[in-house]
N, C-alpha and C positions, 0 to 999 in steps of 0.2 A: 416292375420291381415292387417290391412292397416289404414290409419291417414284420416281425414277429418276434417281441418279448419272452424268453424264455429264462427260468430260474431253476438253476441246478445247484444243490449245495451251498448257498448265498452266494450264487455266481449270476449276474443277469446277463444274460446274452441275447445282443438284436442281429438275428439270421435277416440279411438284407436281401434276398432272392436264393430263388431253385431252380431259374433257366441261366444259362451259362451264355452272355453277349458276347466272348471272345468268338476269333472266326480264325485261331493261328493251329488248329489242332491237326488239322491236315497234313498243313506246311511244315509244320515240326516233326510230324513223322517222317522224313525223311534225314533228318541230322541221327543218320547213325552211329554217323562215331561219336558225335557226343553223349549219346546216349548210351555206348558201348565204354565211355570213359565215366560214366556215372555210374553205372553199373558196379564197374571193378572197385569203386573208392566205395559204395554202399553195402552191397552182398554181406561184406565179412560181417556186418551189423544186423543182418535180415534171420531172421528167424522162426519156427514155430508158428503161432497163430499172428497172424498179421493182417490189421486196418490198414487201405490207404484211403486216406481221404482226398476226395475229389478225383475219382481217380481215371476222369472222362472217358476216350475209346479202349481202355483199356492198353494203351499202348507201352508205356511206361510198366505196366505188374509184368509184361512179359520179356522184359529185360530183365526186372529184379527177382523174380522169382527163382528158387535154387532147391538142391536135395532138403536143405535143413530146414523145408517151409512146412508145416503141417494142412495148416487150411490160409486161405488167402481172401479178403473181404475188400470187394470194389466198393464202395461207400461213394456215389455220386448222387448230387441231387437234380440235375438236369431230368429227368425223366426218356429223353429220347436217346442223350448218350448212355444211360442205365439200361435199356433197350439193345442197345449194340455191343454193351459187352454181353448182356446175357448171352444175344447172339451167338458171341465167337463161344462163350462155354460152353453153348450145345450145339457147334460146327465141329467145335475139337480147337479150334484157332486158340485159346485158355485151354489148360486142364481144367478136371471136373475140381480138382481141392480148393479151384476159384468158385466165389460166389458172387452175384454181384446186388446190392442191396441201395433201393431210391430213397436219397435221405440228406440228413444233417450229422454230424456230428451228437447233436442235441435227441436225436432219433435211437441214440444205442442205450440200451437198457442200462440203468444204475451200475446191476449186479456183473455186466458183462466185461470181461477185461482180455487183454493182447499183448502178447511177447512185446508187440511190435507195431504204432501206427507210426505212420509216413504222409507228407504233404510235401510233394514235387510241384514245386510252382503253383500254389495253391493259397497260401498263406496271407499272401499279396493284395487277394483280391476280397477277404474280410476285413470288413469295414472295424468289426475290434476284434483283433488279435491273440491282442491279453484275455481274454474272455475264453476266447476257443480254446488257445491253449492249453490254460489251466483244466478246460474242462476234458481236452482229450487225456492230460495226465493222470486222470482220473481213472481212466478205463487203462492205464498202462499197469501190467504188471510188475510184481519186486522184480529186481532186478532184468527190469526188462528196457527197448530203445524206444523214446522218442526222435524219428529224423525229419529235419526240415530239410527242403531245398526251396530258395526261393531268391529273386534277383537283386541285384547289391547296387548300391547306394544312389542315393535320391537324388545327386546332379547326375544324373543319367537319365533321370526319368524323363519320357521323350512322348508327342502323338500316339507311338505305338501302345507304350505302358497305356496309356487314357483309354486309346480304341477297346483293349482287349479287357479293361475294370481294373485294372491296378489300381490300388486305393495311397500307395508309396512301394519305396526302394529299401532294404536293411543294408546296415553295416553289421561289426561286432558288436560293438555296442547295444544297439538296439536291437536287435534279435538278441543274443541276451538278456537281454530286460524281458524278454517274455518267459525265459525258465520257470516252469513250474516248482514250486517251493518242494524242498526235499532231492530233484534232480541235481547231478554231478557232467557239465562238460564233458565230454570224452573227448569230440571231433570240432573244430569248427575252421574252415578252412573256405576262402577265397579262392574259384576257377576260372578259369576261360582267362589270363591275362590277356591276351591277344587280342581275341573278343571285346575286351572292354576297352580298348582304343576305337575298334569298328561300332560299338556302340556311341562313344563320343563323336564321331564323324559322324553317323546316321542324324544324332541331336543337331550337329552344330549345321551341314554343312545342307544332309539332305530332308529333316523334316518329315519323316516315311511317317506315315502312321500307319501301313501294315507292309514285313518286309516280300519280296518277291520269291520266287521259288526259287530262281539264279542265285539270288544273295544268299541265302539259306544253306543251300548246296555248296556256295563258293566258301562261308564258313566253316562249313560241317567239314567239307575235305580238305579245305587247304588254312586254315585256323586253327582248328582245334588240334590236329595233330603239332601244331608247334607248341599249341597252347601247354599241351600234354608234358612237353616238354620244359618248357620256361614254368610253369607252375611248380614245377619240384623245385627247379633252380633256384627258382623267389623264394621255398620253403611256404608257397601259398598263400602270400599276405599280399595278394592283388587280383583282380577279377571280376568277372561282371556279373558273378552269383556268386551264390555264398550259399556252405551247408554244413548243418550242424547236426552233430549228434548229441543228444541227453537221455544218461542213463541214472537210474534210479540207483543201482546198488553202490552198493559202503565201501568206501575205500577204494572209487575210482577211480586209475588215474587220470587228470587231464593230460592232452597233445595237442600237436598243433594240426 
């Protein structure tokens, strides 16, 4: 690991590494469905030219991607997993409208901007947040989305969070606090209810610091799909992630 000072706009941002220590990318491609239940809450936000940032094997851009996407930008800084998505770009496994680009955030030109950047589980593992933030809203266009996704709240945070670099856990509140100045709330909404019990049990009971393929699967199929369901019920205000939407233009409304 190593630090690099970088100043955008009297913004200083310390990029703390470009190889990616987590080892759960695997493992999580196979939670289908929940990936097929993030999909359907994100999509209607997904648009046009769109950043994801950190956007590892690529596995997550091929959920979210939809007719209304114009070009799609992987923005990873690992160098080997930037390797594998280019890969699938030129297998066919991505469309060609995907690009995939080895980098930082801090790496996208001034003048460049996006419908739409996105950080799925991503956010977590920069060491200042606020910093990135501000600086990806920068490159977001008017009326365009900022979406986080990233894991909720900090008595959960467990061996696995540490193994895989999570630096903390968000609530509303504090993810909040990192809105870019000028952005309006649209989305911000608590998932996985279910989950987030099977998370406290993992902390209290089992100590995992990285979870099994069985466990992964036995939540994907037989959690989430409840989850799916108790989370409407809740109206969203419980869960063991949490994801926001921020959009720039006037006279947004906020929801829940």
């Amino acid at each position: 690991m190593y630090e690099e000072p970088i100043i955008r706009d009297g913004v200083r941002i310390i990029q703390t590494t470009k190889t990616y220590i987590g080892s759960e990318l695997d493992l999580f491609e196979e939670a289908r469905r929940w990936k097929q239940y993030l999909s359907n809450i994100l999509k209607p936000y997904i648009y046009g030219q769109v950043l994801e940032v950190g956007a590892g094997k690529g596995s997550t851009t091929s959920l979210l991607l939809n007719n209304k996407v114009k070009s799609w930008c992987c923005l990873e800084p690992d160098p080997k997993l930037c390797e594998e998505i280019e890969y699938k770009i030129k297998v066919g496994a991505l469309p060609s409208k995907c690009n995939a680009l080895c980098g930082l955030i801090s790496d996208i030109p001034a003048e460049k901007y996006f419908d739409v950047i996105i950080y799925i589980d991503v956010l977590e593992h920069i060491a200042n947040d606020k910093a990135e933030v501000v600086l990806a809203g920068l490159h977001v266009q008017k009326e365009g989305n900022l979406i986080i996704l990233a894991p909720a709240h900090n008595v959960l945070y467990s061996p696995f969070d540490k193994a895989i670099g999570h630096f903390r856990r968000y609530n509303r509140s504090s993810l909040s606090d990192l809105k870019p100045e000028g952005f309006t709330r649209h989305v911000c909404r608590y998932l996985d209810s279910v989950g987030l019990l099977a998370s406290l049990s993992n902390k209290l009971v089992f100590s995992s610091a990285m979870p099994t393929l069985n466990q992964v699967l036995f939540w994907d199929r037989c959690l989430v799909p409840v989850s799916i369901i108790l989370d409407r019920l809740l109206n969203y205000k419980l869960g063991k992630s949490l994801v926001s939407v921020w959009s720039n233009k006037q006279n947004c409304t906020a929801v829940n």
